[in-house]
N, C-alpha and C positions, 0 to 999 in steps of 0.2 A: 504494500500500500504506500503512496506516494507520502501523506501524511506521514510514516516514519522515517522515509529519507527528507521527507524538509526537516523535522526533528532534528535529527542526525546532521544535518548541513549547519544548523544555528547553533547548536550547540558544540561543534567541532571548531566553529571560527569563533564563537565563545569562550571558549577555553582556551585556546589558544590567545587572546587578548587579556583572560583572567590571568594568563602565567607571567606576560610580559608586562601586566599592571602588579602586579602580585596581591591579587583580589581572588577569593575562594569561591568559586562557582558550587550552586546548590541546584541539582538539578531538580523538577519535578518530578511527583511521586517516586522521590530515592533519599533515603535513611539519612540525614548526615548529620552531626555535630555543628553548628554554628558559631562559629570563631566570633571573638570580641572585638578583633581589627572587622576590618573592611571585607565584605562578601557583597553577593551578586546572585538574584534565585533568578531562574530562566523559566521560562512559558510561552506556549506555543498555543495561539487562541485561533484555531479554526473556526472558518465561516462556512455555509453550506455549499457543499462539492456540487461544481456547474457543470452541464456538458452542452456543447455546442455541435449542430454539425448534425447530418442526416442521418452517419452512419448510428452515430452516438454511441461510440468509442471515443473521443473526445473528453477526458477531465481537467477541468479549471478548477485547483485549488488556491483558495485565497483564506488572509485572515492578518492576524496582529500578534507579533513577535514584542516581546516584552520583557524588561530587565529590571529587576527591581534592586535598587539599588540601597543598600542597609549599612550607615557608618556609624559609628557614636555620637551619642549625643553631645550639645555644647560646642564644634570646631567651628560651626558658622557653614555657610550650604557652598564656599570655593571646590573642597575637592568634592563634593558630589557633580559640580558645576562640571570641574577639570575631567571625571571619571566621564559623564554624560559624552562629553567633546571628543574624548578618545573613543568609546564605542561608535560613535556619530562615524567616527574616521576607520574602525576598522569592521565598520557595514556599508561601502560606498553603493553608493545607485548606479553607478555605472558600468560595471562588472557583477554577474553572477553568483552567487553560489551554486558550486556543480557538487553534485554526490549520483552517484549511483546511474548518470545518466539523464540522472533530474536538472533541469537548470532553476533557481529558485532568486526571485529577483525582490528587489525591495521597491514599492513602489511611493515611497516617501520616507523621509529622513528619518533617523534617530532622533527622536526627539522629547526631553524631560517636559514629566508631566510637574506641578505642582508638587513639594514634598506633601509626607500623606502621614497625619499625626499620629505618632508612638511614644508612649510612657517611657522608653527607654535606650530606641533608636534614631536617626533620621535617615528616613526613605524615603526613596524618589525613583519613580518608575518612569522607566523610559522605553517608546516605544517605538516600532514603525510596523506598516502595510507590505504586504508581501506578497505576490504573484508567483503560481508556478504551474505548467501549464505538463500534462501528461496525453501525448496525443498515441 
């Protein structure tokens, strides 16, 4: 199912920006410890599978790739600011994510929502749109 290679596509180039930020990705529904530094939980928010086209073998999957971004509280919202700007830059719009033969595109930016009140953290989800087309 395509839905588990777009997974697999955002959470590969995820991680891979979580090691060279040195930010702990959390993935969903997966067990893990949450670190007191800086983490990152990932989510993959599918919208209803399209199909276009007579034969209708044609799937258009679409939705909203999202990073929720969790620092300590008190630093003031620069490095969540800083953290936003780099995922922004290591999910371009104009190149691809390729997996599996899938090509899985974003079709708007990386972008912080409002942080999102926590007794004990501050979070800021960041998100974008994503197109991936399975013909």
């Amino acid at each position: 199912m395509s839905l588990a290679l777009i997974r697999r596509a955002f959470e590969t180039t995820l991680q891979t920006w979580g090691t060279a930020q040195g930010v702990t990705i959390l993935f969903e529904n997966v067990a893990a410890e949450k670190p007191e530094t800086a983490y990152a939980e990932s989510f993959v928010l599918p919208a209803p599978t399209q199909s276009q086209g007579i034969g209708r073998t044609h799937r258009g999957y679409t939705g909203v790739f999202q990073v929720s971004l969790s620092l300590p509280q008190n630093a003031g919202p620069g490095a969540a600011a800083a953290l936003a700007a780099s995922l922004d830059a290591a999910f371009p719009l104009n190149a691809p994510i390729t997996v599996g033969g899938l090509e899985v595109w974003l079709t708007s930016p990386m972008s912080a929502a409002p942080a999102l009140p926590d007794a004990s953290r501050y979070r800021v989800p960041v998100s974008a749109s994503y197109l991936a087309n399975n013909i």
